[in-house]
Backbone as CSV, one residue per row, in Angstrom:
resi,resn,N_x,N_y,N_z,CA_x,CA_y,CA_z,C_x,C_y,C_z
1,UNK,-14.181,-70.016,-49.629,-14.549,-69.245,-50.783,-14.448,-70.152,-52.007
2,UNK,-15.322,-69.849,-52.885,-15.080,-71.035,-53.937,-15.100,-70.361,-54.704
3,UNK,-13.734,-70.445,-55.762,-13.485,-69.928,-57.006,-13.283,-70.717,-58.261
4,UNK,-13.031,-70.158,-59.216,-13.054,-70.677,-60.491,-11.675,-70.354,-61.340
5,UNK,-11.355,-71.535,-62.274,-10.018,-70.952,-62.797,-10.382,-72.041,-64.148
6,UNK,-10.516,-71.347,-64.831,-11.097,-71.443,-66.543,-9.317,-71.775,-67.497
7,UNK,-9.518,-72.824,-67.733,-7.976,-73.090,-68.361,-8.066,-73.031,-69.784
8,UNK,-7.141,-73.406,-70.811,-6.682,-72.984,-72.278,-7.721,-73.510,-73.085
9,UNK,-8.624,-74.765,-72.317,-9.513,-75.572,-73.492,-11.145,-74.980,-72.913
10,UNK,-11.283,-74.291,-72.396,-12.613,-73.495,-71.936,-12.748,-73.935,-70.677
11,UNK,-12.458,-75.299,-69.996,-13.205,-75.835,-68.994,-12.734,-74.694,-67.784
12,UNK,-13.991,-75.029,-66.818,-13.935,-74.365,-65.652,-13.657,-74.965,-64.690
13,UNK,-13.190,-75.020,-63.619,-12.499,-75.827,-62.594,-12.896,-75.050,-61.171
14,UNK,-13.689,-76.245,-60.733,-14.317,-74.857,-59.124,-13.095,-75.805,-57.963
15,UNK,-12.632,-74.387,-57.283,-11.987,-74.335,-56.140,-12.203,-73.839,-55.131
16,UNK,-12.255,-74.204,-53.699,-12.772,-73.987,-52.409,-11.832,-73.814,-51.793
17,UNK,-11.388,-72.681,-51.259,-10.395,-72.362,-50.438,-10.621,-71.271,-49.150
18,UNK,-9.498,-70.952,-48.367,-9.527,-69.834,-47.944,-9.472,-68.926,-48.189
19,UNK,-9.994,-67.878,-47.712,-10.088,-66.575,-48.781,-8.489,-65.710,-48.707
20,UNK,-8.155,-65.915,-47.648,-6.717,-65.582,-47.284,-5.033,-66.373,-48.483
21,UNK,-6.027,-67.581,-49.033,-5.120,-68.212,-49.900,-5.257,-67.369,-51.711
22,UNK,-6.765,-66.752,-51.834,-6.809,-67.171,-53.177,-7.158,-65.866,-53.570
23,UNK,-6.872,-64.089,-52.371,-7.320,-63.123,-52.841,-6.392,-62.318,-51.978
24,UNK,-6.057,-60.997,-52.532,-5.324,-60.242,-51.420,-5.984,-59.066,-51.354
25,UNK,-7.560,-59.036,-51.596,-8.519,-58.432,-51.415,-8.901,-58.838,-49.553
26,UNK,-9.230,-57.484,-49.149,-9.913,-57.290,-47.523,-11.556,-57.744,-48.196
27,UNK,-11.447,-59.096,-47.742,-13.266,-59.285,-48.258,-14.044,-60.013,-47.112
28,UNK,-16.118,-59.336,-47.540,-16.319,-59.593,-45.876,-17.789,-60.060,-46.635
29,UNK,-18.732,-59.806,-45.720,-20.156,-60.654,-46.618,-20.393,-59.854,-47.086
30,UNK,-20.232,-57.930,-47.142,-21.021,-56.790,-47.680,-19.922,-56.623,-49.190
31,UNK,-18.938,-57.246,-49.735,-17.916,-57.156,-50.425,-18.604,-57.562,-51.734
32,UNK,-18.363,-56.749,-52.880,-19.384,-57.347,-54.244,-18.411,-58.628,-54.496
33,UNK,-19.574,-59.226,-55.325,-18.787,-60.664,-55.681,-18.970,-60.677,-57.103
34,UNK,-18.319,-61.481,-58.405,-16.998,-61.969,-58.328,-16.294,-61.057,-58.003
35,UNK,-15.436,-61.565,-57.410,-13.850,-60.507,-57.520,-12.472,-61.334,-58.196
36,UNK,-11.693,-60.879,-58.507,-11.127,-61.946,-58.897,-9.658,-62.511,-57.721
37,UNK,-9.101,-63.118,-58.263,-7.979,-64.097,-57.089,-6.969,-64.579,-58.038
38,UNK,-5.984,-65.033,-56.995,-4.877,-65.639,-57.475,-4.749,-67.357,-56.494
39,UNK,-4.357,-68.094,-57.447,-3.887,-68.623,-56.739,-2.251,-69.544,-57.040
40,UNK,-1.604,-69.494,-55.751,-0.222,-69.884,-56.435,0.049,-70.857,-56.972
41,UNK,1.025,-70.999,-58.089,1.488,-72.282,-58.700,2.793,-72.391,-58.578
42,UNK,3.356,-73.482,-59.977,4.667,-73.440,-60.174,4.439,-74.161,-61.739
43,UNK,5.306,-73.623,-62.680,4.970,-74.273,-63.878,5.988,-75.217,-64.267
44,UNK,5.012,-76.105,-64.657,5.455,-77.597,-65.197,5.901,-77.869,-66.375
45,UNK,5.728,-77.146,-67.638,5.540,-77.420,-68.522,5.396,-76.511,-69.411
46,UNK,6.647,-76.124,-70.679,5.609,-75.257,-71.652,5.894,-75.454,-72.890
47,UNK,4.259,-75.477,-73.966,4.602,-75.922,-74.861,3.759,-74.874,-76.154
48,UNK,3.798,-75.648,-77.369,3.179,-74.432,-77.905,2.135,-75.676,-79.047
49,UNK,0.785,-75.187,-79.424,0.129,-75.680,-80.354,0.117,-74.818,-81.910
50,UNK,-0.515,-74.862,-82.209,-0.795,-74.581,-83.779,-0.626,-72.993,-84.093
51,UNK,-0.972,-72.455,-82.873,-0.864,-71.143,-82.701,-0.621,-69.913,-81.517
52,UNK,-0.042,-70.999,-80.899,0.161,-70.504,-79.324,0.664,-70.973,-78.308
53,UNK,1.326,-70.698,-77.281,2.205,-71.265,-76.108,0.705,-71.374,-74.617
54,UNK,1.178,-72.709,-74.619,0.461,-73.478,-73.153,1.142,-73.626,-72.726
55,UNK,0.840,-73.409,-71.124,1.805,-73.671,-70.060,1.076,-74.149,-68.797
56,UNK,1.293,-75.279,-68.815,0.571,-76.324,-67.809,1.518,-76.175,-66.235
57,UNK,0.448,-75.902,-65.076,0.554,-75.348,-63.838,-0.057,-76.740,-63.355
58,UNK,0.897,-76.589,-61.342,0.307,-77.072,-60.715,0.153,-76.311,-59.634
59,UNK,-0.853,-76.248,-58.903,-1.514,-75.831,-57.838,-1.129,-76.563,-56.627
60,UNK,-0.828,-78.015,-56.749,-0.094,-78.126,-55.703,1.316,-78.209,-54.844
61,UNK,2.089,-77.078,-55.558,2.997,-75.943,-54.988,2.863,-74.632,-55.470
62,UNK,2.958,-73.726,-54.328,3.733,-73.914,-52.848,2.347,-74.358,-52.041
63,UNK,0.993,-74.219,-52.120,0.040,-74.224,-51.061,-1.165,-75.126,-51.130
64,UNK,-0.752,-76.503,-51.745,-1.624,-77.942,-51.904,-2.932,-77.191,-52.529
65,UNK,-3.266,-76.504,-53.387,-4.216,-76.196,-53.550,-5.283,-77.366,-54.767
66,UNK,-5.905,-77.874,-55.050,-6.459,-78.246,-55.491,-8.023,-78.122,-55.761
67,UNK,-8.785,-78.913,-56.798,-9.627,-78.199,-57.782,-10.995,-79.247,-56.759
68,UNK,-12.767,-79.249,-56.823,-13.319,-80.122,-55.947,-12.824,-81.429,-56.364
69,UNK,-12.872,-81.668,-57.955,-12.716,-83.170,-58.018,-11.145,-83.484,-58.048
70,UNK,-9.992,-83.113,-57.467,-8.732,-83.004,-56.881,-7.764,-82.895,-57.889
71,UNK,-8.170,-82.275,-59.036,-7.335,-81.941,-60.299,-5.774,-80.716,-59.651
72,UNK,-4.605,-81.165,-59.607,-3.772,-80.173,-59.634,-3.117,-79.761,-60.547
73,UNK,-3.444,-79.923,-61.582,-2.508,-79.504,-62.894,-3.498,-79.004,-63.919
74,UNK,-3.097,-78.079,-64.494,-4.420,-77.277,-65.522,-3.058,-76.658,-66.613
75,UNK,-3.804,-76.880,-67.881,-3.295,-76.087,-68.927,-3.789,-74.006,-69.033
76,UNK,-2.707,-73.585,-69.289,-3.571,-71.894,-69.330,-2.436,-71.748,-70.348
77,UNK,-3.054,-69.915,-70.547,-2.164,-69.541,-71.567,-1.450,-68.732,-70.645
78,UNK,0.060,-67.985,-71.200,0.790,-67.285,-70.418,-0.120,-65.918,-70.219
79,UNK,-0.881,-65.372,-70.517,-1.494,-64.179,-70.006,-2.242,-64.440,-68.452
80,UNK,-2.742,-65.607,-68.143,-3.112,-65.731,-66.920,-2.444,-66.100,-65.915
81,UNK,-0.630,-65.956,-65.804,-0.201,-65.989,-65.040,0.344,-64.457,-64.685
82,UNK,0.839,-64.328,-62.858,1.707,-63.150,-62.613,2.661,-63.811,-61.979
83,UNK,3.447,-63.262,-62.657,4.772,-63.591,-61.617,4.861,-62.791,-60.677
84,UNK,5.406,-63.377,-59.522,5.716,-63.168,-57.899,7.010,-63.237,-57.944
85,UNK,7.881,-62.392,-57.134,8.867,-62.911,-56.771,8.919,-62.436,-54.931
């Protein structure tokens, strides 16, 4: 499944995964598309600019996930994370 994860500076970042990794949606070929996904991190980093807190993730923990051109670390803002426990 190839998804997308849009970080703090606009860019888009395409990711190819299993669908079992990056949705906890039951999805099949008749399933509308986009839907949206998660995928897990762990955060690295948080900082704040001129007007706001960034918090730079990596994707590769817990589940090696990485981006096509093998980017594992992306800046976002805290609204696009959920915490899991």
């Amino acid at each position: 499944m190839e998804c997308e994860l849009e970080d703090v500076h606009g860019q888009r970042w395409s990711i190819i995964e299993k669908t079992a990794i990056v949705s906890t949606a039951d999805l099949d070929a008749h399933s509308p598309y986009p839907q949206q996904g998660f995928i897990g991190c762990e955060i690295v980093q948080r900082r704040r600019d001129a007007e706001r807190e960034i918090i730079r993730i990596t994707t590769d923990r817990p589940w090696m996930v990485e981006s096509i051109d093998g980017s594992t670390e992306f800046d976002v803002l805290p609204d696009a994370l959920v915490e899991v426990n």
